[in-house]
N, C-alpha and C positions, 0 to 999 in steps of 0.2 A: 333602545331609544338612542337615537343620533341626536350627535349637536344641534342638528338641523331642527328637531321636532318640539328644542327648545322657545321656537318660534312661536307657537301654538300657545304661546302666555300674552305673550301681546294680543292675539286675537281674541284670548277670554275674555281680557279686562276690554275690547273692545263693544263684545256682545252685551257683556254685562254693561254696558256705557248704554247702551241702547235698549235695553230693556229698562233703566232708571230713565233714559227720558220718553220713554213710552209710557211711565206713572210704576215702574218697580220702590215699593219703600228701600232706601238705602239700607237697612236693617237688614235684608234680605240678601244684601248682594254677595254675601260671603256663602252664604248657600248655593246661590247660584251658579258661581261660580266655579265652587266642588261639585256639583252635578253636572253644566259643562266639560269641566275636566274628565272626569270621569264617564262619560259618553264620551268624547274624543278619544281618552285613553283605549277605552275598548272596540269602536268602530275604525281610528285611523293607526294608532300608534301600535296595537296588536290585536289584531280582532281572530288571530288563532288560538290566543291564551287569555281566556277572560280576565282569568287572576291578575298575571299581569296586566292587563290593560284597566283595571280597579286602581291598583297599587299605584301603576303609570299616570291614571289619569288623576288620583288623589293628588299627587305630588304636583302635576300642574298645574290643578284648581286652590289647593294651597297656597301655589308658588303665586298666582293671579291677585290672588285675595289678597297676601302681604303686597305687590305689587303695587297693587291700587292703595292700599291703607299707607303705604309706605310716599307714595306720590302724592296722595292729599294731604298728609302731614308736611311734608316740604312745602307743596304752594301754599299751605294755613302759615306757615312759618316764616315765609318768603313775604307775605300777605302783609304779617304784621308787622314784619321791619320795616316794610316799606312805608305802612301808616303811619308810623312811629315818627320813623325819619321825615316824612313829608310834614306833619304837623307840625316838628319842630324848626322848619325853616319860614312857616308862617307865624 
């Protein structure tokens, strides 16, 4: 795996974006996204070594899933100082 193929996390959490506004329960999406991974890992990132590309693509679909969990707790966070802050100046 190359730096480069690190790329392939942004596109997870994109898929997965689009499959939650096509009606995917949010529950789901951390599934989802390890079985993305994981089909990527074995079709782009080594599709001579399945193993590897399981392992490879675990790590992706992983790395997707904190990703997203990791950026919705920020804007929820971001979300509520701002509410905070704004009601306190009315």
């Amino acid at each position: 795996m190359s730096i480069y193929d690190v790329a392939v996390i942004p596109l997870i959490v994109g898929i997965v974006e689009l499959f939650k506004q096509i009606g995917l329960p949010s529950s789901f999406s951390a599934v989802v996204s390890v079985i993305l991974g994981i089909v990527i890992g074995i079709v782009y990132i080594s599709p001579n070594d399945i193993k590897k590309g399981i392992l490879m693509g675990l790590a992706l679909g992983l790395a997707a899933s904190g990703l997203y969990s990791g950026t919705k707790s920020t804007v929820e966070g971001v979300k509520v100082v701002f509410v905070k802050t704004r009601k306190k100046k009315y």
